[in-house]
Every structure is written in structure tokens, then in C-alpha cells.
N, C-alpha and C positions, 0 to 999 in steps of 0.2 A: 161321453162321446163328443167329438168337435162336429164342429155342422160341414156338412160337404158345399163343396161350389162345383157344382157339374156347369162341365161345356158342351154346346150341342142339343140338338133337342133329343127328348127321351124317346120320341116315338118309333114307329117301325117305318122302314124306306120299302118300295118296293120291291120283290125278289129279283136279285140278281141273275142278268144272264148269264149263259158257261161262260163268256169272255173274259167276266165282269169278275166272275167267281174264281178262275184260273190267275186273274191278274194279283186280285187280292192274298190268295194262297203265297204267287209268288213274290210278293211284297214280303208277308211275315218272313220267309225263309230267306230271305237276302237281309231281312233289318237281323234277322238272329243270327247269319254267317258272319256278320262285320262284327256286331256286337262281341262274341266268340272270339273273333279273330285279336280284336284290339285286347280283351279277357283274358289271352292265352289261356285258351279252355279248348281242349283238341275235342274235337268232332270222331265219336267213335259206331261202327253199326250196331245197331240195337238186336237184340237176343230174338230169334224166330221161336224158340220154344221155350218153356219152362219146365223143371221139375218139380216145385210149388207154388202153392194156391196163394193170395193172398187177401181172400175173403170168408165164407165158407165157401166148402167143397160146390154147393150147389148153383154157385155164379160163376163157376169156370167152365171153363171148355176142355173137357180130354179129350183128345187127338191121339193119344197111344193105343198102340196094337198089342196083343198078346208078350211080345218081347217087354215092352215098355210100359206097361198098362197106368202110370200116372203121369203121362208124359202131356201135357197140357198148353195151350196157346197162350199167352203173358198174360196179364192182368196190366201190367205196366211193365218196366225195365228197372222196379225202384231195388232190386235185389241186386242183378247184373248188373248197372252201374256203379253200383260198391266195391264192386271186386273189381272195374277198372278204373276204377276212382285208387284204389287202392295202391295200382301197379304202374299207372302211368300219371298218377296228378289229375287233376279236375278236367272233367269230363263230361259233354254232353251228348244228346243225338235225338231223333224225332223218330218215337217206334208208335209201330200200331199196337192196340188197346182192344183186349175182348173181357167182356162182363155181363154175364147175362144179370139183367136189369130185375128190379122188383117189378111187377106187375100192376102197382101203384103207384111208377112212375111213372109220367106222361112221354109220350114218344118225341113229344116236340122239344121238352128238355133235356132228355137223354137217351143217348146211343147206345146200343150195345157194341158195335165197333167204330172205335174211333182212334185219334192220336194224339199222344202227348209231347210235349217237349220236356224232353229228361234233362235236369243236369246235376251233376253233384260234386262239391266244391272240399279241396283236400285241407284240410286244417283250419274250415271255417265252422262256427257256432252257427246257430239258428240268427240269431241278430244279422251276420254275416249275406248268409242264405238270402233273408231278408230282402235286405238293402241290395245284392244284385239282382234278385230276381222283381225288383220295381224298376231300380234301372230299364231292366232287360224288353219289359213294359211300356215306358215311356219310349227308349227306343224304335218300339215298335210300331204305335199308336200316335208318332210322329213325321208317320208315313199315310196315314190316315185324315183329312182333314176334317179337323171339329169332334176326335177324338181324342180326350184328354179323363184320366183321371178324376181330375180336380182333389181336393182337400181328403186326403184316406182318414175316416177314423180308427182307432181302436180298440179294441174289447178283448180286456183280461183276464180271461178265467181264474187264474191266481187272484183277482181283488174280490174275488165273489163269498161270501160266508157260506155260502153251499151252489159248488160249481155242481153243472149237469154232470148225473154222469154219461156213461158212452151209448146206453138206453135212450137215454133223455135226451141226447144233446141236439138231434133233430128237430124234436118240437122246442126245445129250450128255445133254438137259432130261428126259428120260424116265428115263435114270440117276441122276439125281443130286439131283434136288428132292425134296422129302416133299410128296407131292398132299396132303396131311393139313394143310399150312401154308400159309396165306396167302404168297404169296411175291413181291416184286418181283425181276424180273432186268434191268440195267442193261447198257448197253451193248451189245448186240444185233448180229451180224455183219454186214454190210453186206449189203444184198439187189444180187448182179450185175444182176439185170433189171430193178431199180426202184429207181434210186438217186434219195430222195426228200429223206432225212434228209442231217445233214453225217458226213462220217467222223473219226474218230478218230486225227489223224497220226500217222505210222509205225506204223500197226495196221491189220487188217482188218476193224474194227471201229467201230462207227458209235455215234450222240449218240441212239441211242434207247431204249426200256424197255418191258418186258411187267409187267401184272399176270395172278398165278395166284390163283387163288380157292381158299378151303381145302375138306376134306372129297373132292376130286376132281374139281371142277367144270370147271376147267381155264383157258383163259388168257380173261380178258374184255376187258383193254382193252388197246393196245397206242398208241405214240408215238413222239414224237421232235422232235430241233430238224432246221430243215428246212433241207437246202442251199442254200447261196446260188445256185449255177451255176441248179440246177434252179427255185427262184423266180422268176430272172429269164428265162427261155425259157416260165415258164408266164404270164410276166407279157405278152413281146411276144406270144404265143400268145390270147390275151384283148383285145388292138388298144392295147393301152399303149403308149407311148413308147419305143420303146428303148433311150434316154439316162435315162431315169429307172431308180427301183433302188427294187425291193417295200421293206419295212420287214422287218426279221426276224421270224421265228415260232415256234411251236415249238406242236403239238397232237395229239390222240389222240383215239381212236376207242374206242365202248363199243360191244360186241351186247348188244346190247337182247334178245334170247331166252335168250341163255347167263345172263346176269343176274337175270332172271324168273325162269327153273329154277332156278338157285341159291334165289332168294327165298321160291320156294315148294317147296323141296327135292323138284325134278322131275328124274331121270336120264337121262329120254328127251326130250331137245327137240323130239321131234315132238308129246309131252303138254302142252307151250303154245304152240301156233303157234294162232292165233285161228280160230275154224269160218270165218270170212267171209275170210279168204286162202285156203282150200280149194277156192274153187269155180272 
């Protein structure tokens, strides 16, 4: 791993007022429209319902009635942007985010509703993905002052003689990474219950990647090149042809609060979630 050069001090600022917190919000969302704009990457709306999970059953939220009864609030948009990734070219958009949380996670880390910045890139590999979605990063945190990056290392589960598996790979990342570094981790163990990404032959590991944020912040964005099998069942799932074949992809998902907190060196993600999602 390279050694990071953080800028900025790591510590916490004090909690933002709504002024402070509205401005910042609308910082992110102007440095992502330009970004987008100059990317020719169309901005499309994000999916209000699902009709799959994509964790277990018991971290979703059903919202169906007897007519619908698995008709469910998103987890993410990482399905439904495939099929517009698919039909109009690389695509993004900012949807909200429901997951009921483990009970062993702390509230000040994680939300059960929140939002991501979706985007998903038509004919790009993972390497691809990558390289815009640090772009997309920098852009942002260039709107920020004394928020930088600095020096990303990274960590290849491919170079490991015995990579975690998808059990493991929690405390593996908890052991082993410096929270103090920016860190990419590459190649990511295959999720059993959500096989979205391609896998890695002869491995149990998959064509995806986490960003960790430095100071402690923890992981922000996450991705991957998408499997074909699974493309093409979201594709007949969507009233496409059967005989026809999605375009390949590859895209990642930012949270948009984990991000914020970073930006304005906030420890409790409850200290930016905006007064008017409150009520």
C-alpha cells in the first residue's frame, strides 16, 4: 500500500447550521450537474419502487398491498440504471436509499434512509468506472476548501493467497486497512444474494471496487463491471426483446451523506441529514 498525504485536518468541525447544511448539499449537486454535463452523461429519474431485493429479504422494506405483495422501496437504483444505461447511453441520477440497517451498526455511521448518486457508464470496464468516479470526486471536493483526497492507495484482493471471503470480508477490512488512508479495494468477493457484477474466474471473487475515505470516514462509493447473465434478465424484465443483448456496463454508487460528512468533517451522519427529511 502507498502512504497517503491527507490535506486538512482530520478532526471534527462543529455541526453545521441548516444554512450551512443546505449550501453544502447544494454545492455537491451543482459540482455533479457540470461534471455530468461536460461527461455527457444524461441525468435520468430514479425508480420510486422496486420489485427486488437486493440484500436479504429482511433489510428491505415492502410497501406492496395485497395486489403487489413484493413490491418494495429500492435499496438503491443499481438494477434500474442498467436498463437505462442500456436504452439511452450512460446514465445517472441522485435516488433515495431504504435498508434496514444491522442493529450492530451505530446510528452515527449509518442510515437507514439515505441517497446515492447512481451512475452507470455504457461500454466502460471497472478500471473505467474507476477513473470517473474519482474524477467525479475531485470535482466535487474542489468546491470544498482543505478537502482533498490526497495520495489513494490500493488493495487487491487478487494479490492475496487467500482473499476474504464475503463472510469474512468485514472483519478482514476492519483488520487490515489504515481508516487514516484513502484506500481503494479492488475486486470485492462476490455478493451470494446479489449477483449483479461479473465474477472473477476460478475465484470467488468478482470485477468490483470500494472507495474508503481517509481520516475514518469509511467506504463512500462502491461498483463494478455488471454481469452479463444478470443484464440480460433485467433487460427481458423491463419488456425488451429477448433476442436482443443490453450493451455492456460497468457503474457505482456514491452516498451522498457519507460524502457531506466527510466534506464538512461531520462524525455523526445524523449532523447532516437536512431539517426537511425530518418531518
Amino acid at each position: 500500500m502507498t502512504t497517503a498525504r491527507l490535506y486538512g485536518s482530520p478532526a471534527t468541525a462543529p455541526a453545521p447550521d441548516a444554512s450551512s447544511l443546505y449550501a453544502a448539499y447544494a454545492t455537491v449537486h451543482s459540482a455533479l450537474r457540470s461534471f455530468m454535463w461536460t461527461a455527457q452523461v444524461t441525468e435520468v429519474p430514479p425508480a420510486p419502487l422496486a420489485s427486488s431485493f437486493e440484500f436479504v429479504p429482511e433489510r428491505s422494506y415492502f410497501v406492496g398491498g395485497a395486489e403487489e405483495p413484493d413490491l418494495l422501496l429500492p435499496a438503491s437504483n443499481t438494477l434500474q440504471k442498467q436498463v437505462a444505461c442500456g436504452l439511452i447511453g450512460s446514465v445517472y441520477c441522485v435516488a433515495p436509499c431504504y435498508r434496514r440497517e444491522p442493529p450492530e451498526r451505530s446510528a452515527t455511521s449509518a442510515l437507514h434512509t439515505f441517497h446515492q448518486i447512481e451512475v452507470e457508464l455504457q461500454g466502460a470496464d471497472a478500471a473505467a468506472a474507476r477513473d470517473t468516479a474519482l474524477a467525479l470526486l475531485g470535482e466535487i471536493s474542489a468546491q470544498f476548501c482543505g478537502r482533498d483526497l490526497g495520495t489513494v492507495a490500493t488493495l487487491d484482493l487478487l494479490d492475496l493467497a487467500v482473499p476474504p471471503t464475503h463472510d469474512t470480508y468485514d472483519k478482514w477490512l476492519a483488520e487490515t486497512v489504515d481508516p487514516a488512508v484513502a484506500t481503494w479495494v479492488l475486486h470485492l468477493p462476490q455478493n451470494p444474494f446479489f449477483v449483479v457484477n461479473s465474477a472473477v474466474p476460478g475465484t470467488h471473487l468478482s470485477e468490483t471496487f470500494e472507495l474508503l475515505l481517509p481520516d475514518g470516514f469509511g467506504e463512500v462509493l462502491s461498483g463494478g463491471h455488471r454481469d452479463p447473465g444478470t443484464a440480460a434478465d433485467l433487460w427481458r424484465r423491463a419488456g425488451q426483446s429477448p433476442s436482443a443483448t443490453p450493451p455492456p456496463s460497468s457503474g457505482f454508487g456514491i452516498g451522498v451523506e457519507r460524502l457531506v460528512a466527510w466534506l464538512l468533517r461531520q462524525r455523526d451522519l445524523r449532523d447532516v441529514v437536512l431539517p426537511h427529511w425530518r418531518v
